[in-house]
BAFI-54131 format. One line per field, with one value per residue (C-alpha): residue number from 1; residue in one letter; x, z, y. Coordinates in nm, 2 decimals, always signed. Example, Ala and Ser with C-alpha at 12.3 -4.5 7.8 and 13.67 -1.06 7.14 Angstrom:
BEGIN
k = [1,2] .
r = [A,S] .
x = [+1.23,+1.37] .
z = [+0.78,+0.71] .
y = [-0.45,-0.11] .
This chain:
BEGIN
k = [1,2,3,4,5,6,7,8,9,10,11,12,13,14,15,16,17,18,19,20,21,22,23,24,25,26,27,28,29,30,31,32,33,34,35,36,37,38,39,40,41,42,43,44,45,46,47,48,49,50,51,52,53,54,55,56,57,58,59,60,61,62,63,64,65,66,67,68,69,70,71,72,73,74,75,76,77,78,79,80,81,82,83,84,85,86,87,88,89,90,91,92,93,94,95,96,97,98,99,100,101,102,103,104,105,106,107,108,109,110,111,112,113,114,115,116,117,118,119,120,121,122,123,124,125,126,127,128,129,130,131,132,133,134,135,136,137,138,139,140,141,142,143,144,145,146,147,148,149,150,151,152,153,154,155,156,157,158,159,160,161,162,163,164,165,166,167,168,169,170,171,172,173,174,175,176,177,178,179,180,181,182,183,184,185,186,187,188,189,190,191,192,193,194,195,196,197,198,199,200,201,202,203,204,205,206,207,208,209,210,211,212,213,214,215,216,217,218,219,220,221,222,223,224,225,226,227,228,229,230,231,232] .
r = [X,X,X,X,X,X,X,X,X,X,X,X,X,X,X,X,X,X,X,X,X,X,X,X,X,X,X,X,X,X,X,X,X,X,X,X,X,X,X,X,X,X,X,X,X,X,X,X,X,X,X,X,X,X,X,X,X,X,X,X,X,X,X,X,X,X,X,X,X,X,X,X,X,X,X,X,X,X,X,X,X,X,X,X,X,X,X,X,X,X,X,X,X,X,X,X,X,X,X,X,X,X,X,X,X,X,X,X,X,X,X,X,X,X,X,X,X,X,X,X,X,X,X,X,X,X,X,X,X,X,X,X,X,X,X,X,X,X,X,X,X,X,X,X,X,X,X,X,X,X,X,X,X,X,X,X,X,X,X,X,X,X,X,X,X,X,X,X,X,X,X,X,X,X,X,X,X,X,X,X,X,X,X,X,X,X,X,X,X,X,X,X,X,X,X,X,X,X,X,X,X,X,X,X,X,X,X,X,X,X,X,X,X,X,X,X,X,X,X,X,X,X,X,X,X,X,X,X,X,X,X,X] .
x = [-2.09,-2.07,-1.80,-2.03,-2.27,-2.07,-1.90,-2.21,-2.35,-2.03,-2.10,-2.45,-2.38,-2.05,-2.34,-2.60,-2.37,-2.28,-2.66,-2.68,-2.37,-2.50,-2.84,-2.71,-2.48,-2.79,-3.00,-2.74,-2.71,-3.07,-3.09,-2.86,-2.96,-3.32,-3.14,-2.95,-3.31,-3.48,-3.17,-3.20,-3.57,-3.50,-3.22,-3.51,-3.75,-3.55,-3.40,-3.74,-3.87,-4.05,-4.01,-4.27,-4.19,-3.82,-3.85,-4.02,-3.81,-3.51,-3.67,-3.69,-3.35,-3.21,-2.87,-2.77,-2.51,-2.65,-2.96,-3.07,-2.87,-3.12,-3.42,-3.38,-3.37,-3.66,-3.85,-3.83,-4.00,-4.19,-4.55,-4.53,-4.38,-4.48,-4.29,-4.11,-4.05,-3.80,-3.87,-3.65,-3.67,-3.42,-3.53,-3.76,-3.63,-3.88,-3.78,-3.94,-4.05,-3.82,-3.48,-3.40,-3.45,-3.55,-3.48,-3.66,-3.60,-3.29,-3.00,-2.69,-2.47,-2.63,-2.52,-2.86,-3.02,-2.79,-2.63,-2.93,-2.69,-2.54,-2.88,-2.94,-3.09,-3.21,-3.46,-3.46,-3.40,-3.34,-3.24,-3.06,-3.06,-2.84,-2.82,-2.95,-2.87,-2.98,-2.94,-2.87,-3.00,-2.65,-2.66,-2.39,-2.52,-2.44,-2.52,-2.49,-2.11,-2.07,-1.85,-1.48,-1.38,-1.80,-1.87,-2.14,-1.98,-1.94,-1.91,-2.18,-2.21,-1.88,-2.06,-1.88,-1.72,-2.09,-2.18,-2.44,-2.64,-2.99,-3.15,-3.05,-3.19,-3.03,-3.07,-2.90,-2.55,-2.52,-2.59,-2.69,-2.68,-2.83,-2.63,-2.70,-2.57,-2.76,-2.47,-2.48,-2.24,-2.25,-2.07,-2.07,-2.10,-2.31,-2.30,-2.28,-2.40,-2.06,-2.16,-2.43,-2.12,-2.14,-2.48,-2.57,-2.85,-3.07,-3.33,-3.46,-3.28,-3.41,-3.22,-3.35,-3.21,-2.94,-3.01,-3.08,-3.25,-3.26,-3.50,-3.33,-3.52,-3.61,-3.87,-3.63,-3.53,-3.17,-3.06,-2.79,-2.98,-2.87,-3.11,-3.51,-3.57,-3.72,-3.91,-4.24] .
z = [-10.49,-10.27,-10.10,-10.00,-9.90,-9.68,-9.54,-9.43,-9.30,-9.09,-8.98,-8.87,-8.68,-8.49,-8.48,-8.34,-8.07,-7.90,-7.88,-7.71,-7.50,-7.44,-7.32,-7.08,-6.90,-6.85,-6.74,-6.53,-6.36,-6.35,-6.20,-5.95,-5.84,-5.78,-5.58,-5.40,-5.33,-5.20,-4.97,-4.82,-4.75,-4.61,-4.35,-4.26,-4.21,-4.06,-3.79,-3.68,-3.58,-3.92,-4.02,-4.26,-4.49,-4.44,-4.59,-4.89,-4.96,-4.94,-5.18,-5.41,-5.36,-5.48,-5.42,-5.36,-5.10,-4.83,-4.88,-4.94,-4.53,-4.42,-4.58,-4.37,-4.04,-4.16,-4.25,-3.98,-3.78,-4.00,-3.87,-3.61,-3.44,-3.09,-2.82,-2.76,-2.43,-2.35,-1.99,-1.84,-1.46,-1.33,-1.54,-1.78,-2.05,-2.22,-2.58,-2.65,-2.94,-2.97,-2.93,-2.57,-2.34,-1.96,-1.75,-1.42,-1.15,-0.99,-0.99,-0.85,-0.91,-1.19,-1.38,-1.49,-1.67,-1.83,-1.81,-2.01,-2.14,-2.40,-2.52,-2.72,-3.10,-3.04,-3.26,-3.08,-2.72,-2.59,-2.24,-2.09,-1.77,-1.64,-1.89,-2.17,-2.50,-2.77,-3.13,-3.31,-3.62,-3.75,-3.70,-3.42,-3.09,-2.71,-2.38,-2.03,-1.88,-1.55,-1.29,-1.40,-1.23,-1.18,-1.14,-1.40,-1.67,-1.94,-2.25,-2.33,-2.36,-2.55,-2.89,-2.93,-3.25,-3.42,-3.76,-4.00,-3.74,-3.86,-3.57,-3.18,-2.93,-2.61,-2.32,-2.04,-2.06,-2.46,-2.72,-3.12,-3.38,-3.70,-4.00,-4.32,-4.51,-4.33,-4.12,-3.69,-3.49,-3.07,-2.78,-2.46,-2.28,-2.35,-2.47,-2.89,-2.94,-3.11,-3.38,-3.49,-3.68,-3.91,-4.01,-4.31,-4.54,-4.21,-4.19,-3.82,-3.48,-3.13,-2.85,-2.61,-2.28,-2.38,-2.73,-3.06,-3.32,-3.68,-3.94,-4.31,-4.61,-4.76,-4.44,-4.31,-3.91,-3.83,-3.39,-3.22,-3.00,-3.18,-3.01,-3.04,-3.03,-3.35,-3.35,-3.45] .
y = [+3.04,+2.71,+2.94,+3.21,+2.97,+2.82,+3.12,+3.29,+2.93,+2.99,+3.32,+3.26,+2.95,+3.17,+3.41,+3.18,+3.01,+3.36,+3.46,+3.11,+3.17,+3.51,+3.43,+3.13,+3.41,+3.63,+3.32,+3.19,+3.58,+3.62,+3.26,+3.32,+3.69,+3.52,+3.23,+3.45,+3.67,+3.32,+3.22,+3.59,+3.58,+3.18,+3.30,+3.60,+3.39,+3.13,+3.37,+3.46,+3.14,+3.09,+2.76,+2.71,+3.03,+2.94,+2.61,+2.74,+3.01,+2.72,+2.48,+2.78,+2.88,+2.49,+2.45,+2.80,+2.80,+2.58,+2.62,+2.23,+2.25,+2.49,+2.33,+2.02,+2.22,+2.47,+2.16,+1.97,+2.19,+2.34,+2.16,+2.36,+2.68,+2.62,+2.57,+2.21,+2.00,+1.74,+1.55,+1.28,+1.15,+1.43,+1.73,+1.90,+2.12,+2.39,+2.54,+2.83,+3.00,+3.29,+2.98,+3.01,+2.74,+2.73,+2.42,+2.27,+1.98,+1.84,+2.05,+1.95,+2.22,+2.35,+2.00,+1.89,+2.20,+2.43,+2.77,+2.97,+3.20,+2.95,+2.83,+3.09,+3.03,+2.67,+2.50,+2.13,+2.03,+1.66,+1.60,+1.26,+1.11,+1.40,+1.62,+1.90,+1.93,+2.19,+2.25,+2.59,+2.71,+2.69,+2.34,+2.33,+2.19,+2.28,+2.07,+2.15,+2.15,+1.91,+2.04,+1.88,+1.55,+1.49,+1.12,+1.23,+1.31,+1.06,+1.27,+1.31,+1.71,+1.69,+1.85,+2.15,+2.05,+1.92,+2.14,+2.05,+1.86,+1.86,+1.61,+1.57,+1.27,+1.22,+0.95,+0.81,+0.87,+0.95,+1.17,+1.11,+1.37,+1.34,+1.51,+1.66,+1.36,+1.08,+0.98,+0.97,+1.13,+1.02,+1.12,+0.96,+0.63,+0.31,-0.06,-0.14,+0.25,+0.34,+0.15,+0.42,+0.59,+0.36,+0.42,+0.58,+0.75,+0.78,+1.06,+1.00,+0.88,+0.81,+0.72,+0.46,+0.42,+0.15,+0.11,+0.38,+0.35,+0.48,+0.55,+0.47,+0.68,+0.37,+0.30,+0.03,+0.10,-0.01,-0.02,-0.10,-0.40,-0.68,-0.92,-0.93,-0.50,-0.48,-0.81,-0.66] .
């Protein structure tokens, strides 16, 4: 008799674990098929300029693919869909809503602003001293070229092998770029501003005209001015 008992205690518990097993596969499908749904209407919305719906289609979609990637950018900008501006002494750059970009002032050679036909899908602009730079959708940046051997060029539109850049800031001679994993790429010339690499879990940069500065997500601000910049 104990035998039986135990036997069909047996069977129902092999019984009861594949019902389990079998509804986590459905709820793991199901799960994923609306993931998958969210991500879709994300990219949509993302592609069109709409930051806001974008960014709450992401959230909803967790970590499907790269959608946590996508969130960042979407929310970022998400305040706001109108058009952006980035001024410097030389130049003024103009982002506008449909992610191309048109560019005024001094043009030597075309060095300053940018060949338009390259800026194509921007969601952030920042401009240097001397030049433009503009960051995709995608993440990947692109800056104006400077004729080769120009006494101009200092690197600093050398971005072409950025991904999963989330924030942009240029000045001077330099550019910063803000990744997905807190961490600060930079490309081009300028004293102690190297040493932005080896910053990390930072959520905000701005580059100053020979220093930079980053915003940590504990509130704290970190720079590259060693001496009296963040006094107050």
């Amino acid at each position: 008799m104990a035998k039986e008992v135990t036997k069909k205690m047996a069977s129902f518990a092999i019984f009861l674990f594949l019902i389990i097993a079998i509804l986590m596969t459905v709820g793991s499908i199901v799960c994923k098929q609306a993931s998958n749904s969210f991500y879709q209407k994300g990219i949509e919305n993302l592609d069109n300029f709409r930051y806001a719906k974008a960014c709450s289609y992401f959230y909803k979609a967790g970590e499907f693919k790269n959608s946590e990637f996508y969130y960042k950018h979407a929310l970022a900008y998400s305040k706001s869909e109108s058009a952006a501006i980035s001024a410097k002494v030389s130049h003024t750059a103009v982002l506008r809503k449909n992610g191309t970009v048109v560019c005024v002032g001094y043009q030597e050679k075309g060095c300053f602003c940018l060949d338009a036909s390259e800026f194509k899908d921007i969601i952030a602009v920042s401009t240097g001293a001397v030049h433009t730079v503009g960051l995709r959708c995608d993440g990947s940046v692109v800056a104006t070229k400077f004729q080769e051997n120009s006494p101009l060029d200092k690197g600093q539109c050398e971005v072409e092998n950025w991904e999963q850049i989330v924030q942009i800031s240029a000045n001077s001679f330099y550019t910063l770029g803000l990744t997905v994993d807190g961490t600060v790429k930079f490309t081009g010339e300028g004293e102690n501003l190297e040493q932005v690499r080896d910053w990390e879990d930072i959520v905000a940069i701005s580059a100053g005209g020979n220093f930079a500065l980053g915003l940590k997500s504990d509130g704290t601000v970190v720079s590259t001015k060693p001496d009296n910049q963040l006094e107050n």
